[in-house]
VOBA-1610 file (N, C-alpha, C; in pm, whole numbers, padded with zeros to 5 digits, always signed):
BEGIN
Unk+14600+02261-23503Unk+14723+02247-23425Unk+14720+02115-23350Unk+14798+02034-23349Unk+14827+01955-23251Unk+14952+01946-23139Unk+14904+01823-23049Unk+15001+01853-22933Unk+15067+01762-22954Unk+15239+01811-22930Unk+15335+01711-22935Unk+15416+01723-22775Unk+15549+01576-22824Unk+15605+01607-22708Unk+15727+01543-22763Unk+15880+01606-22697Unk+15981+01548-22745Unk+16024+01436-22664Unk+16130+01388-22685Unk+16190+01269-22653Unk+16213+01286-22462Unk+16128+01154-22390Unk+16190+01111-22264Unk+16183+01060-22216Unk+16340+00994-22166Unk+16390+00879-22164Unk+16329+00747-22244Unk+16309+00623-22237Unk+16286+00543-22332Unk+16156+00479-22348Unk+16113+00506-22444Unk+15941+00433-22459Unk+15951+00350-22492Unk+15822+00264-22486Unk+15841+00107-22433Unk+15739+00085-22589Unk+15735+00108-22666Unk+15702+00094-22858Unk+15807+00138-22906Unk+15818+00054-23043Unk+15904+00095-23112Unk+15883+00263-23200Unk+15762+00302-23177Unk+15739+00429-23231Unk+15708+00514-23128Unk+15722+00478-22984Unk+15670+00564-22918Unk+15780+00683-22872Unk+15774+00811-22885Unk+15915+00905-22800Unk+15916+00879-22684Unk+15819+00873-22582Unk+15835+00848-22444Unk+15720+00789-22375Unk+15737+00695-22284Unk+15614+00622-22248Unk+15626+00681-22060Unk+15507+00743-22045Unk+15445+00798-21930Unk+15300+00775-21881Unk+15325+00792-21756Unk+15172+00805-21660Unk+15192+00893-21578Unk+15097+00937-21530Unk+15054+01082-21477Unk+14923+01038-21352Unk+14955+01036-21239Unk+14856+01079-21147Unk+14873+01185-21060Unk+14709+01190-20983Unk+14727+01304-20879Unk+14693+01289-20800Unk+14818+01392-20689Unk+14805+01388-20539Unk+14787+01527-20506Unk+14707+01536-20463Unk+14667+01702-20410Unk+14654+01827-20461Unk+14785+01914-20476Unk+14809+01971-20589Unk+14931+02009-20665Unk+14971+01787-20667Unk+15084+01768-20783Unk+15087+01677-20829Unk+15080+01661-20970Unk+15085+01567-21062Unk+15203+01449-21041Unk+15224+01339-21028Unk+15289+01223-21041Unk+15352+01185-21193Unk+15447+01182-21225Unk+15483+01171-21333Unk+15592+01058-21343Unk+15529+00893-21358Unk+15615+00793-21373Unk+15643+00798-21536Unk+15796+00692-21542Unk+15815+00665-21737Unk+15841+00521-21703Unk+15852+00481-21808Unk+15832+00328-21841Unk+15904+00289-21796Unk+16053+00318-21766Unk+16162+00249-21746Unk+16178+00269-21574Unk+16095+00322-21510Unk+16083+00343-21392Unk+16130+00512-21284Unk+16130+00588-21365Unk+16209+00723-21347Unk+16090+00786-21274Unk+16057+00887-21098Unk+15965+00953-21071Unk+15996+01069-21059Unk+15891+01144-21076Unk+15853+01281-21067Unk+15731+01340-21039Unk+15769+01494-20991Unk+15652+01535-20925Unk+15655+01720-20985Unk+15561+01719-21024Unk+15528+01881-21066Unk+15403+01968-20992Unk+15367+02051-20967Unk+15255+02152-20974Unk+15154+02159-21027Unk+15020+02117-20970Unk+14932+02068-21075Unk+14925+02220-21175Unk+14904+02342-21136Unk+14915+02439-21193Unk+14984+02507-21304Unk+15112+02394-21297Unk+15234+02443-21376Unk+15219+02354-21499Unk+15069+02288-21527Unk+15079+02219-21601Unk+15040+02261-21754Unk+14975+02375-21722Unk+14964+02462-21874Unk+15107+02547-21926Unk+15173+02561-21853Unk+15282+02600-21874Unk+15404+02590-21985Unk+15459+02658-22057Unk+15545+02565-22124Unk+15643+02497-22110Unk+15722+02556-21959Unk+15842+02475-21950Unk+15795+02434-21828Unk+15776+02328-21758Unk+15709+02240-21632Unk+15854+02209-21537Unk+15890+02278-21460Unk+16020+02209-21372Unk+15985+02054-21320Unk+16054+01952-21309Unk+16009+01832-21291Unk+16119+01793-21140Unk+16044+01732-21052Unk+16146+01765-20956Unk+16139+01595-20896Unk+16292+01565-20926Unk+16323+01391-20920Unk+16280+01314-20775Unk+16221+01227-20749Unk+16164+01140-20629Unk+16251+01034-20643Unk+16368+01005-20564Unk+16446+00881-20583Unk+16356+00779-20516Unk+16378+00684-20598Unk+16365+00511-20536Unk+16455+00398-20518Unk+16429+00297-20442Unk+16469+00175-20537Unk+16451+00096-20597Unk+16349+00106-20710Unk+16342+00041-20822Unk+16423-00020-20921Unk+16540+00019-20899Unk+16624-00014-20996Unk+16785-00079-20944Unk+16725-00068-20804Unk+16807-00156-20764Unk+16742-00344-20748Unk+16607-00337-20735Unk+16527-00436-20773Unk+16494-00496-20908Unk+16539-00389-20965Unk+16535-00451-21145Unk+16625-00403-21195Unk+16688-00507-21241Unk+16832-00509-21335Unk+16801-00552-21458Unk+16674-00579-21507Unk+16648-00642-21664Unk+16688-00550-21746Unk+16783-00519-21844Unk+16840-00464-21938Unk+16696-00369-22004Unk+16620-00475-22052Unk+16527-00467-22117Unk+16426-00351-22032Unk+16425-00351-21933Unk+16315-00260-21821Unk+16404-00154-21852Unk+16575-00112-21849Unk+16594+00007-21798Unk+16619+00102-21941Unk+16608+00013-22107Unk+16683+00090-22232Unk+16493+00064-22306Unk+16493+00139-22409Unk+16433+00128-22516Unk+16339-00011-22600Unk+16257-00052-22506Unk+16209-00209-22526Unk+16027-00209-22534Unk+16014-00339-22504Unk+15850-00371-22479Unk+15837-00378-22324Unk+15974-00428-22272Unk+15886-00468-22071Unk+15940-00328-22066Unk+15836-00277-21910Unk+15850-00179-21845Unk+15760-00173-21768Unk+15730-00030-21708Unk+15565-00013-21645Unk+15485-00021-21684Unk+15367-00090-21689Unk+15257-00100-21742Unk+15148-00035-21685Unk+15159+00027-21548Unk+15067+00064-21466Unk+15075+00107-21389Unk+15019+00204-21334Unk+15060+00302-21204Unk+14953+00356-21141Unk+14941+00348-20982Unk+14760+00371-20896Unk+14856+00424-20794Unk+14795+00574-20753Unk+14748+00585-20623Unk+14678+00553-20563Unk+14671+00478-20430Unk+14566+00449-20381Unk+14557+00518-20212Unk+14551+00629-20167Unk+14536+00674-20031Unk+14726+00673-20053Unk+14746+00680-19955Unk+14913+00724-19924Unk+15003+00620-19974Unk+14889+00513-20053Unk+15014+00434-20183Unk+15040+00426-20281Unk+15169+00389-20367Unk+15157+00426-20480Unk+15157+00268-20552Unk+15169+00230-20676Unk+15171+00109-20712Unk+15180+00094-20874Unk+15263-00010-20915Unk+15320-00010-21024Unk+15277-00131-21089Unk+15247-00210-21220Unk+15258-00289-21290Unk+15397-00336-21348Unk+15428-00457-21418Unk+15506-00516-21500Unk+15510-00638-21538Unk+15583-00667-21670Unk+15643-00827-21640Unk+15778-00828-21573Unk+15785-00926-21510Unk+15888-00919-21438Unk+15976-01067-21508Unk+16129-01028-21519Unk+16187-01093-21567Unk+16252-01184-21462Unk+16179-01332-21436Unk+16213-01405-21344Unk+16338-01507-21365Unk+16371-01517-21484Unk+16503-01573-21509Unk+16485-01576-21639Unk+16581-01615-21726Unk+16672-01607-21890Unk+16551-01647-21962Unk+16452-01547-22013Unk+16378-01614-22131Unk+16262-01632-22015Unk+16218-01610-21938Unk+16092-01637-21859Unk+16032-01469-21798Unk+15928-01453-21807Unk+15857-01345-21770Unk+15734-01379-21703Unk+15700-01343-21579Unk+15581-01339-21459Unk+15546-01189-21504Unk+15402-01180-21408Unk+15357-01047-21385Unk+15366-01009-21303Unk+15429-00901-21249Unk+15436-00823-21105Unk+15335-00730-21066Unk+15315-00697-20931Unk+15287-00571-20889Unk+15362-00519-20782Unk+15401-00445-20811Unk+15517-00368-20664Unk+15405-00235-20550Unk+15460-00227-20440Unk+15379-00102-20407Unk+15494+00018-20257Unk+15444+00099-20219Unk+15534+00182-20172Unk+15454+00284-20130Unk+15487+00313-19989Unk+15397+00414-19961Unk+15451+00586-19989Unk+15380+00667-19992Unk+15424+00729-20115Unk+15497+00823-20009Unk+15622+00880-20087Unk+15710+01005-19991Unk+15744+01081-20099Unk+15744+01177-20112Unk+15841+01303-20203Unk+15973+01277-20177Unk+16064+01197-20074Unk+16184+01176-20060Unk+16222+01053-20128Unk+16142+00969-20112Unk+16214+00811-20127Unk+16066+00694-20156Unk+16079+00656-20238Unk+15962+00548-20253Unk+16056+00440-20229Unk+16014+00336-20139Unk+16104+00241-20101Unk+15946+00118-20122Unk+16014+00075-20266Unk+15909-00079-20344Unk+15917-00175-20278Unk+15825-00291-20243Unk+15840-00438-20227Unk+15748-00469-20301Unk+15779-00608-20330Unk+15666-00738-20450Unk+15552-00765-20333Unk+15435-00716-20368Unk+15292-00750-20335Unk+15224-00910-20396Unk+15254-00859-20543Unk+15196-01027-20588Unk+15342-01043-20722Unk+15338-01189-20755Unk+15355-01222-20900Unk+15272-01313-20935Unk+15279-01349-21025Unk+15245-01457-21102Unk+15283-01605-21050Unk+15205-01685-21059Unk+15316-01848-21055Unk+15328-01864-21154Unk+15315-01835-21258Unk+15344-01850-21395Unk+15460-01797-21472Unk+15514-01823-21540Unk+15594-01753-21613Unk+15639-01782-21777Unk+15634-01689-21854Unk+15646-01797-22011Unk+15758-01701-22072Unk+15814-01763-22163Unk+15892-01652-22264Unk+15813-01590-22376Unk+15861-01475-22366Unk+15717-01399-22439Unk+15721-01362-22565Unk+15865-01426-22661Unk+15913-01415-22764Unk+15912-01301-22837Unk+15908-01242-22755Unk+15910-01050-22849Unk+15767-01004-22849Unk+15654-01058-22749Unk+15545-01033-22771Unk+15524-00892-22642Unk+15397-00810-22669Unk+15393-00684-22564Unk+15254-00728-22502Unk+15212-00857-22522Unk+15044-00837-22447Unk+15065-00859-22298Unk+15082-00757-22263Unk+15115-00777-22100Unk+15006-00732-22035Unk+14905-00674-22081Unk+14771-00596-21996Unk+14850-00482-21892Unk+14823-00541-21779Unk+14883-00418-21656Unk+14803-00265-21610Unk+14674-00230-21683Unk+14618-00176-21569Unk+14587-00240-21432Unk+14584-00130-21345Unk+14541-00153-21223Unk+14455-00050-21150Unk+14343-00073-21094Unk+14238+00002-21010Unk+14200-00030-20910Unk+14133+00099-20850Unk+14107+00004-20696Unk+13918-00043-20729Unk+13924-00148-20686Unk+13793-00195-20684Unk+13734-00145-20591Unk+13738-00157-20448Unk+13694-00158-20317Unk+13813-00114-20243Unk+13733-00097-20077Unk+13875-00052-19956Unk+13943-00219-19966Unk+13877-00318-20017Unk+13968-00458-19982Unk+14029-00509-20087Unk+14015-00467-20230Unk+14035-00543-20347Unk+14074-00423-20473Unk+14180-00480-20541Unk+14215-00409-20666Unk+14202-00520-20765Unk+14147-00410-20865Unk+14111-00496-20994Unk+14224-00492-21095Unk+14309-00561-21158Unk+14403-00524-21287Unk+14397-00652-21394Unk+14461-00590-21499Unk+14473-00659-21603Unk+14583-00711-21681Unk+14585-00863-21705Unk+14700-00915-21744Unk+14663-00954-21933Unk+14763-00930-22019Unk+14761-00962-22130Unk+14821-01127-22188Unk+14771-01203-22273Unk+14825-01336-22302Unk+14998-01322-22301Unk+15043-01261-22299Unk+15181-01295-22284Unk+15247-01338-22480Unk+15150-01317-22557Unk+15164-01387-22689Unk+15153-01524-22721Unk+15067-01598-22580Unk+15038-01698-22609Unk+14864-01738-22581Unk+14826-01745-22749Unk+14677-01710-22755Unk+14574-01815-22632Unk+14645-01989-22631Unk+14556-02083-22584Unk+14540-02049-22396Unk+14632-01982-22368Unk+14648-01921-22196Unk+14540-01878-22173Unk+14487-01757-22234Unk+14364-01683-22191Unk+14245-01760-22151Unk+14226-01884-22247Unk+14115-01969-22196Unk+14122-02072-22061Unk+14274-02052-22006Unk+14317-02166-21908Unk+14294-02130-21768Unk+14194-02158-21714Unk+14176-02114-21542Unk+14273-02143-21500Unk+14395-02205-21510Unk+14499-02243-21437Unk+14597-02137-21455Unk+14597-02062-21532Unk+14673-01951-21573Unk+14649-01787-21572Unk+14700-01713-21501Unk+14649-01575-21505Unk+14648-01504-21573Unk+14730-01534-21727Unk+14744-01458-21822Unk+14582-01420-21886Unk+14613-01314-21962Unk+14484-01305-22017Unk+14348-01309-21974Unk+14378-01212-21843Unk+14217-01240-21745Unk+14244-01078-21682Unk+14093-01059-21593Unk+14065-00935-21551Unk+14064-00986-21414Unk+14123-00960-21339Unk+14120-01050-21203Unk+14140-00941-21088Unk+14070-00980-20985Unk+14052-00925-20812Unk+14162-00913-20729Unk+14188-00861-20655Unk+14351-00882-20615Unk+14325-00861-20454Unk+14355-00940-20343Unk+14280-00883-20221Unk+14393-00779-20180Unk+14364-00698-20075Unk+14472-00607-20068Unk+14549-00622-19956Unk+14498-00708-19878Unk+14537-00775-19721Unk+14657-00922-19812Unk+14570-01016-19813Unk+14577-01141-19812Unk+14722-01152-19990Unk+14673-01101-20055Unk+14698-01110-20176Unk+14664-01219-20270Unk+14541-01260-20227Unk+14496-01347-20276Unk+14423-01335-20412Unk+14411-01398-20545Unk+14319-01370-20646Unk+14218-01394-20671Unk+14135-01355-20783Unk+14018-01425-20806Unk+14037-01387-20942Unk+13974-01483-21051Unk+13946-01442-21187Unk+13829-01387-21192Unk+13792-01276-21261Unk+13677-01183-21282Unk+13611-01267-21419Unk+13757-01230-21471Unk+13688-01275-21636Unk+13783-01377-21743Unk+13799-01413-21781Unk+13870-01433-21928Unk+13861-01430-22081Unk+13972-01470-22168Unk+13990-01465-22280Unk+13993-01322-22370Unk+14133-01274-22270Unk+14120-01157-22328Unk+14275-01148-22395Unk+14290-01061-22487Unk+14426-01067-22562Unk+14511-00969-22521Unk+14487-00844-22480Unk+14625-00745-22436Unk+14492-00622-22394Unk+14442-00647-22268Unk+14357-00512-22243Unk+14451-00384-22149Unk+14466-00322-22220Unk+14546-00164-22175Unk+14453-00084-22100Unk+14282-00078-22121Unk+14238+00020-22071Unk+14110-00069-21989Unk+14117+00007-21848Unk+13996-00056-21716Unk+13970+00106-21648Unk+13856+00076-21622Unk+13773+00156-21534Unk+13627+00088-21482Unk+13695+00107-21337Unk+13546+00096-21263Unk+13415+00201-21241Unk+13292+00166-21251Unk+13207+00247-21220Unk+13139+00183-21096Unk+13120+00254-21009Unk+13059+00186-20871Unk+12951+00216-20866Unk+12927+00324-20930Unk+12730+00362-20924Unk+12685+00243-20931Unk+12690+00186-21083Unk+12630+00086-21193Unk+12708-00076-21152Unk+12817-00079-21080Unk+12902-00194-21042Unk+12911-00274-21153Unk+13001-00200-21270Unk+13033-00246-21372Unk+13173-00252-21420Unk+13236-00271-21480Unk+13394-00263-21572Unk+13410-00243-21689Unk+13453-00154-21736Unk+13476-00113-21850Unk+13632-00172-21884Unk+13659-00201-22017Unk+13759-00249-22088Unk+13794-00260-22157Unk+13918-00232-22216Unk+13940-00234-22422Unk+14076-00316-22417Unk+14068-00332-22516Unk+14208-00455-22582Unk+14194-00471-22707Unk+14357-00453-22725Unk+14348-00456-22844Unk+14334-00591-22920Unk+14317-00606-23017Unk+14261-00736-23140Unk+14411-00791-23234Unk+14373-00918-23332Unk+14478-00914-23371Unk+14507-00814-23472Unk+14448-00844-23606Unk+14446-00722-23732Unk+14296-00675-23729Unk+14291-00551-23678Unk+14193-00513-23590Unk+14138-00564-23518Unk+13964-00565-23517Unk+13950-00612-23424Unk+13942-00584-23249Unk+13990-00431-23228Unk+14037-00369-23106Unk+13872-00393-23032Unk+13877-00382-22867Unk+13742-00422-22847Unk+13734-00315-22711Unk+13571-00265-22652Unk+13520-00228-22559Unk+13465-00345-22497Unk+13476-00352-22396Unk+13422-00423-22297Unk+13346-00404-22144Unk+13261-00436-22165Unk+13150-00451-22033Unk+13147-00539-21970Unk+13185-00538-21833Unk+13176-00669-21737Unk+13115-00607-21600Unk+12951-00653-21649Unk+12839-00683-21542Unk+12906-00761-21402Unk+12933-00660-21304Unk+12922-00726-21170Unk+12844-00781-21066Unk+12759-00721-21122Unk+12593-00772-21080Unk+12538-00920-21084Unk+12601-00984-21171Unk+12556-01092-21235Unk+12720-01182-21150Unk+12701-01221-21040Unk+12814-01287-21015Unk+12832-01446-21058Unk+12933-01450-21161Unk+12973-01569-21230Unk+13156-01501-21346Unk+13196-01571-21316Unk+13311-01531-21441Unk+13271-01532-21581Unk+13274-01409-21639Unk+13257-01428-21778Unk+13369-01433-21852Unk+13356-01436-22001Unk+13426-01521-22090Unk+13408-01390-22242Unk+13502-01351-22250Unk+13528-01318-22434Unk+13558-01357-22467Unk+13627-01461-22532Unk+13619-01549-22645Unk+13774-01508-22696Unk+13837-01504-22655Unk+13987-01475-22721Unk+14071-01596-22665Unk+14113-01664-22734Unk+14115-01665-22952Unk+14015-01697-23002Unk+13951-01807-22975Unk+13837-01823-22988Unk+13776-01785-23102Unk+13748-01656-23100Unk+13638-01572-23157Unk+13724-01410-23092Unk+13734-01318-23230Unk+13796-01204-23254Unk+13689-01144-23427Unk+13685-00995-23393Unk+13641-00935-23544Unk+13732-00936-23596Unk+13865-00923-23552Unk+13990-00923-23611Unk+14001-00947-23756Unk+14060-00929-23858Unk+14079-00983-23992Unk+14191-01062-24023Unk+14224-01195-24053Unk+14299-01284-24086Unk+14256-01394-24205Unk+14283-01438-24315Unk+14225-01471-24378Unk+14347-01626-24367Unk+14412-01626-24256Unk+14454-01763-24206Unk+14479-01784-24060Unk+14350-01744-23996Unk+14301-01721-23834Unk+14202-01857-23860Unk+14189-01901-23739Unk+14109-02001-23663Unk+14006-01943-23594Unk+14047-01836-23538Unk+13873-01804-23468Unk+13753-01747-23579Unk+13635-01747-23490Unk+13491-01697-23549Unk+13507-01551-23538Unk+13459-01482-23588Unk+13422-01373-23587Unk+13275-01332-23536Unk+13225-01427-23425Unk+13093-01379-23394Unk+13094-01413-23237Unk+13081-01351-23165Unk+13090-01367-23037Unk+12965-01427-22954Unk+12869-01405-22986Unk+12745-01471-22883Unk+12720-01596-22962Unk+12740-01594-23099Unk+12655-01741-23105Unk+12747-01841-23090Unk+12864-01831-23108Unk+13004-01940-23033Unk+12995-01904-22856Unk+12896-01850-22785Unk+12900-01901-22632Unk+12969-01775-22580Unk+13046-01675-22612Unk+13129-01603-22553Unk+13031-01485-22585Unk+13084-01344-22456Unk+13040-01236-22435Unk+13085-01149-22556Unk+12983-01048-22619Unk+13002-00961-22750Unk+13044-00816-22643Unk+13172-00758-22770Unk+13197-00646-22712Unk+13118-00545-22709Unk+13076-00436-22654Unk+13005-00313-22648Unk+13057-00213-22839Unk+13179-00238-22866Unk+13174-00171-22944Unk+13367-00272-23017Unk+13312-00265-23112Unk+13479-00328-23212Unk+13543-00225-23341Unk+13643-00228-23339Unk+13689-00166-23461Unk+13805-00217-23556Unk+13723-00211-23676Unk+13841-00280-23782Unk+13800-00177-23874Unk+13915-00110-23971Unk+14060-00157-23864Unk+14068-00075-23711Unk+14164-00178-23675Unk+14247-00101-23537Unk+14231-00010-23510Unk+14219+00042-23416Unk+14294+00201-23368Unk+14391+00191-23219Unk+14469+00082-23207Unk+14541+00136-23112Unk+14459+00099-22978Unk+14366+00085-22920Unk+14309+00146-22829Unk+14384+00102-22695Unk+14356+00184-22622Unk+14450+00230-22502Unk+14323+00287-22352Unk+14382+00379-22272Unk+14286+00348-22124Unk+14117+00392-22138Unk+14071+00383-22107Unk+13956+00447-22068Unk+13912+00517-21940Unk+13843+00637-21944Unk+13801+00700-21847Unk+13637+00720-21839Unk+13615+00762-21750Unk+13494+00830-21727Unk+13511+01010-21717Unk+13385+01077-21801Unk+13399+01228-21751Unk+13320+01276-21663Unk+13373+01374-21639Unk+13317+01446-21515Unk+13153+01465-21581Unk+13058+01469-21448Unk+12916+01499-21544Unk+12953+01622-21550Unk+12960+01736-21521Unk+12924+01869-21577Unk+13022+01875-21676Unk+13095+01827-21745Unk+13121+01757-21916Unk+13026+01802-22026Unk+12903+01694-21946Unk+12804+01716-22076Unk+12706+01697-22026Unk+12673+01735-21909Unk+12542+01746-21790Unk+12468+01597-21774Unk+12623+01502-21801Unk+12520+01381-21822Unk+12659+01286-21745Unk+12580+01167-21647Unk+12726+01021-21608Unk+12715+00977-21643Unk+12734+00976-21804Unk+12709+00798-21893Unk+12829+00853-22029Unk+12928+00934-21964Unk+13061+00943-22137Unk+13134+00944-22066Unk+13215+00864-22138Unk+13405+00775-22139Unk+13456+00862-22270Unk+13584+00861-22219Unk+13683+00901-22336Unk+13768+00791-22345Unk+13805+00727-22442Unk+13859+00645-22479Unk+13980+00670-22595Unk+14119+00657-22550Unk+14218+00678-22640Unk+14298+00566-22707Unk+14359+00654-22857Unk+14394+00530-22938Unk+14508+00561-22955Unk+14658+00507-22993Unk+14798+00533-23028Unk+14802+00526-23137Unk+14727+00491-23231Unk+14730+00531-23373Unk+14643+00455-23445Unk+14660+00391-23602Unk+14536+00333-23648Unk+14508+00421-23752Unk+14400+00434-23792Unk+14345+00475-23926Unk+14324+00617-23955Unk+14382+00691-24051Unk+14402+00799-24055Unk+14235+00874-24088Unk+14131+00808-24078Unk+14024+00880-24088Unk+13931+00909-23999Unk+13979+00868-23889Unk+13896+00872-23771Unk+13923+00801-23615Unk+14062+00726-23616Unk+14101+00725-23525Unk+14268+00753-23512Unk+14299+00807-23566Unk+14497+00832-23554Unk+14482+00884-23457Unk+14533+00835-23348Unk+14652+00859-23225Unk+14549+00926-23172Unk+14410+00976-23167Unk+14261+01020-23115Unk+14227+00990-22963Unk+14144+01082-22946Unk+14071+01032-22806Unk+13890+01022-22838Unk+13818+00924-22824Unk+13699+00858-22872Unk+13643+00917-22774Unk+13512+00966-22771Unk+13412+00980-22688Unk+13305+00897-22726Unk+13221+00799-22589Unk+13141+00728-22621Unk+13015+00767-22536Unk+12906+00748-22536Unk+12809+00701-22454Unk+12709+00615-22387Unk+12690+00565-22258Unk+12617+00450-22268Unk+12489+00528-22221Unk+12387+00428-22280Unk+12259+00449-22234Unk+12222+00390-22117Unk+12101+00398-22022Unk+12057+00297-21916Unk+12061+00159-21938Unk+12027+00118-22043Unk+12069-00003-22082Unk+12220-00079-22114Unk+12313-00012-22061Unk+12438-00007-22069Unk+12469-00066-22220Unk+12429+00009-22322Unk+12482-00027-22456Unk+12510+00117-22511Unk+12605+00194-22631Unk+12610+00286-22652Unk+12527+00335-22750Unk+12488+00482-22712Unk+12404+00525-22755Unk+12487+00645-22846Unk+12423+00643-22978Unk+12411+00742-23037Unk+12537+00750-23106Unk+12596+00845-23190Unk+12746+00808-23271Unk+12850+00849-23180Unk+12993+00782-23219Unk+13111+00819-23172Unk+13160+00926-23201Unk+13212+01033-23116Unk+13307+01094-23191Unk+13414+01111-23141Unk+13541+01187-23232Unk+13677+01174-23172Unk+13754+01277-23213Unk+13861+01338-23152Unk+13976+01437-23155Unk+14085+01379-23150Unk+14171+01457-23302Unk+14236+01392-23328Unk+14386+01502-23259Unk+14450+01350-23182Unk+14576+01421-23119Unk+14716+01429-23246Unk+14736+01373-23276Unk+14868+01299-23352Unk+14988+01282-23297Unk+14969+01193-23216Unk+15059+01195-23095Unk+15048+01049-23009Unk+15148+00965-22981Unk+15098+00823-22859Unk+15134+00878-22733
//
């Protein structure tokens, strides 16, 4: 049996029925959609079959008028954090005709009214020619700093440009709003998680024709590191410019690659009494190869040596 879901309001893929995020506050689930629509349910009511969904007005949408944010497209939310009594959103933000920045909006959270203001953008802005690498997770690093992720925008040579935020894993202060680059050369990473035990980052992005990647970024070791995108991708192109080998061209090797593709999408950590052990992530894919990763959720493990140990396995949803 698998789990489905019907159509709501507009997903932000051309194959997707509805694009959502889900957090939690106490005991009720948060239920943002791409196009900016909130809701709030019962964490209880969530096995349920029919879930009453009960509307949280904002003004979001009086702040965004991009056509494209409110119908059936690629821009939308990319990201959504509680953090203590705030809530907080990702996007590109459409800064004028053919130009797109990255936003983050935030709002302290009410069951009546989320009332948004712009925290950071971008100084940057490019036209993104129909491209979706927008990155847009966001986490909290620390009580002073959030960590999120921006995607090249579809323009591969950015990621390598310190002058540019695209395509980097970057610090965000929470006072000041000031940045820092963590990392670069990354192509469209969808999925971040911090571990604070180990003061590490976990990360996936997807590749061009495959190629999809895990990523480890040692905080321990303070210096900005570097993946190699464009650079260097496993990706398959047989009229690509990059290497296909990551350490001996100078750049950081992923923890784990897959060609082909699968989509890959957020990562988590599980609870230890899971599997009586704190070293497995679940890692999900939106689709990809019908033998082992379609539309799946990956379970991995790392060892003390923070490399993974032992085989993957995965459950297959059929479903983005």
């Amino acid at each position: 049996d698998y789990y489905s879901i019907d159509n709501l309001f507009n997903g932000k893929h051309s194959t997707a029925k509805a694009t959502m995020y889900l957090e939690k506050i106490v005991d009720n689930l948060i239920l943002v959609t791409g196009d900016g629509h909130f809701f709030y349910f019962k964490f209880n009511e969530f096995n349920k079959e029919l879930i009453k969904l009960n509307k949280i007005q904002t003004n979001i949408h009086e702040l965004i008028t991009d056509i494209d944010f409110l119908t059936k497209s690629k821009i939308g939310i990319k990201g959504v954090l509680v953090d203590n009594d705030n809530i907080i959103i990702t996007f590109p933000l459409k800064r004028r005709k053919d130009c797109y920045s990255f936003a983050i909006y935030k709002s302290k959270f009410n069951y009546n009214f989320l009332n948004f203001d712009k925290i950071f953008e971008s100084k940057k802005c490019v036209d993104r020619r129909g491209s979706n690498h927008f990155g847009g997770r966001i986490k909290v690093l620390d009580k002073d700093h959030y960590i999120f992720t921006t995607g090249d925008f579809g323009y591969k040579s950015i990621s390598q440009n310190m002058a540019n935020l695209f395509g980097k894993i970057i610090k965000l202060n929470k006072s000041s709003n000031d940045t820092e680059i963590i990392s670069l050369g990354h192509r469209n990473p969808q999925g971040l998680y911090f571990n604070k035990k180990k003061n590490i980052i976990l990360t996936t992005e997807h590749g061009p024709q495959g190629g999809d990647e895990i990523n480890l970024i040692n905080l321990n070791k303070n210096n900005i590191k570097n993946y190699g995108w464009p650079e260097v991708s496993y990706g398959i192109d047989a009229n690509s410019k990059w290497k296909n080998n990551h350490l001996k061209n100078g750049y950081i090797e992923p923890l784990k690659y897959y060609v082909p593709g699968i989509a890959i999408s957020e990562i988590v950590k599980t609870p230890k009494n899971f599997f009586n052990s704190d070293n497995h992530y679940l890692i999900a894919s939106m689709g990809g190869i019908s033998d082992g990763g379609y539309q799946s959720i990956h379970l991995i493990n790392l060892n003390e040596n923070l490399q993974i140990a032992g085989s993957e396995k995965s459950i297959k949803i059929n479903d983005r």
